[in-house]
N, C-alpha and C positions, 0 to 999 in steps of 0.2 A: 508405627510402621508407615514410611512415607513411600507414596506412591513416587512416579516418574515425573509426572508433573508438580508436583510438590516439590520435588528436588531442584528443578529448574524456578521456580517461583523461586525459592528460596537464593537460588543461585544469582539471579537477576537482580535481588532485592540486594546482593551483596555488592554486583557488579553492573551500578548503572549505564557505566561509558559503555557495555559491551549489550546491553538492553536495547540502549537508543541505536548501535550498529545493528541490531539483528533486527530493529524496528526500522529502520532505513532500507534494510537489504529487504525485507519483505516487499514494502512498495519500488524498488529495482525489479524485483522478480513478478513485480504485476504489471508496470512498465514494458518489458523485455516482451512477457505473452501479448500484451497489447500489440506490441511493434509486430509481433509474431503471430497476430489475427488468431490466438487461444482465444476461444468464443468463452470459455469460463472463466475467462477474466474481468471479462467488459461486460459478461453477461446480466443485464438489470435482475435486480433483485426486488424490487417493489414497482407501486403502481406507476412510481414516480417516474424511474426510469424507463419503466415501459413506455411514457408519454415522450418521454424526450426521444427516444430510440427513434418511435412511428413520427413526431415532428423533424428531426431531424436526417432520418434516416440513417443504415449502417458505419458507413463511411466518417462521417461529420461526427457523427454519438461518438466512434473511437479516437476519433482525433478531439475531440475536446477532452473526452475521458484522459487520452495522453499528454495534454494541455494541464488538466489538473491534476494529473500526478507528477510532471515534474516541477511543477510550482511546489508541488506539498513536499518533493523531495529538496529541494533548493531550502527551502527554508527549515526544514529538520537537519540539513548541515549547517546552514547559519547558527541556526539554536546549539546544535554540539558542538561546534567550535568555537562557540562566544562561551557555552559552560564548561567544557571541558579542556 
């Protein structure tokens, strides 16, 4: 008896070119809240980011945060386009 996630694990495992789109689309959809100051986007999740947030403060932490998500999304298209 497979659950719902299991059906999707399996589906993914079948269908990687649509794995790596639905893994792109996620970091678009944390981009976008970025752009769109959703604080539960960018919100730090460890101590780490808590340190850069208070060094850098709000402003600066989101724009580098948006800095490194479109770099990791450039290059998750490079990668599916050179593999698929």
């Amino acid at each position: 008896m497979g659950g719902l996630s299991e059906k999707i694990s399996v589906f993914f495992d079948k269908n990687h070119d649509i794995a790596f789109l639905v893994f792109i689309g996620v970091f678009v959809f944390l981009l976008i809240g970025n752009i769109l100051n959703w604080k539960w986007t960018y919100e730090p999740k460890s101590w780490v980011g808590y340190y850069w947030l208070d060094l850098l403060g709000p402003t600066a932490y989101r724009f580098w945060n948006a800095v490194i998500l479109v770099v990791i999304i450039i290059i998750l298209f490079i990668i599916y386009f050179h593999t698929y």
